[in-house]
N, C-alpha and C positions, 0 to 999 in steps of 0.2 A: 303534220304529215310524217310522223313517224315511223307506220308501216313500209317506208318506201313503195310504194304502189304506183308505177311510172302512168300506167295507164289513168289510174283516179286521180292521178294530179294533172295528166293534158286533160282528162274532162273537166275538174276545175277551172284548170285556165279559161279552157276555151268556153264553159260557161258564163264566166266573167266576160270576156271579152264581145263575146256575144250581144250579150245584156247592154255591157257600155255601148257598143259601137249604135246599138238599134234605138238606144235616149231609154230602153226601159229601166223598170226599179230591181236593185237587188241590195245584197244585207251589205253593207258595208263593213257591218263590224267584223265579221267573219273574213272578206277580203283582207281587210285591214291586219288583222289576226295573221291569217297566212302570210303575209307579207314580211309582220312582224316575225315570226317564226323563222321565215327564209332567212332574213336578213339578220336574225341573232346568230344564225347557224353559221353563216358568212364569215359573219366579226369576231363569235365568241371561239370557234369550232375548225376554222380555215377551210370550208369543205367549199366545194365548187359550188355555183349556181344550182345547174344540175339536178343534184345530191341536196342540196336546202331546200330546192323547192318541189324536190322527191320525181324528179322526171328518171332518174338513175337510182340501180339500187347498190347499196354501198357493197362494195368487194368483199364479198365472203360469208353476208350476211342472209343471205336467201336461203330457200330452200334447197338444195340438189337433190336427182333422184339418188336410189343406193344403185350403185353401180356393181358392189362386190361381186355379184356372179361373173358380168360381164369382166372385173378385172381379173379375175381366177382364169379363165377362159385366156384370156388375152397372155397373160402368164405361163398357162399351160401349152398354148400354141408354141410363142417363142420356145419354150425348155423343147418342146419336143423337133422343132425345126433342128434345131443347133445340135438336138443328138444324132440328126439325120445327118447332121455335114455341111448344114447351110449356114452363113454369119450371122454375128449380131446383126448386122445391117437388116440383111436380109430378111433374116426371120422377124425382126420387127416392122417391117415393110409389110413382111407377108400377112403379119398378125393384126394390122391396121387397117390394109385392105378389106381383108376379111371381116373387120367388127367395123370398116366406117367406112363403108361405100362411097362417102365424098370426097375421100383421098386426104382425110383430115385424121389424126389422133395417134397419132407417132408418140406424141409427149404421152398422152394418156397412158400406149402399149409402155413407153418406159418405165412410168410409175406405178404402174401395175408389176409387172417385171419385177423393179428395183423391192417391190412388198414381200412377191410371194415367191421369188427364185428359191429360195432356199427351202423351204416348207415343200414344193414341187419338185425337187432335185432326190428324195428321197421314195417318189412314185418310180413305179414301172411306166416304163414308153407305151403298155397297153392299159394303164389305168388314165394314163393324161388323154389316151387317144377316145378312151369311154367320157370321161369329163369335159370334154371339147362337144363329144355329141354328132 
């Protein structure tokens, strides 16, 4: 289970467990296999259950989408709030609202911020305002 693929390993399980509970036949050796994998992962590795038996996928290791525009955007809001005269607070409040409706991504607006402030700070207030869109 190396792909970490949380969903193909609850269908594993729940295959297995399936199969057992209902007295039918299934491959043993391959159970066996996963098990053995899980549990090297355990012993050899310290990784949790979890993450052995791939129901998690390891921190950092996934896909994510590219967010760069949206971080650019996010960036260019803050620079431009705070040349209006609103706070750091503020204008990352304001710029988190705006790209994350679920009143989530404060952290995001900072790290976007903390990338592009400086590369942004040498726009005009009407080129960040055409960039924003």
């Amino acid at each position: 289970m190396s792909a970490h693929d949380p969903k193909a390993a609850k269908n594993l399980v729940e295959y297995f467990y399936v199969r057992i509970r209902a007295g039918e036949p299934y491959n043993e050796r391959i159970l066996l296999e996963y098990i053995d994998h899980a549990f090297g992962r355990i012993v050899n590795e310290g990784v949790s259950a979890d993450h052995a038996f791939g129901f998690k996928k390891k921190r950092g290791k996934h896909k994510r989408e590219d967010t760069t525009e949206r971080d650019v955007v996010a960036a260019a809001i803050v620079t431009l709030r705070m040349r209006n005269g609103m706070t750091w607070l503020d204008a990352k409040g304001a710029a988190a609202n705006e790209l994350f409706p679920d009143g989530k991504g404060e952290k995001a607006v900072e790290a976007a911020y903390s990338q592009y402030k400086v590369a942004l700070s040498y726009m005009s207030s009407d080129a960040l305002t055409e960039l924003i869109g």
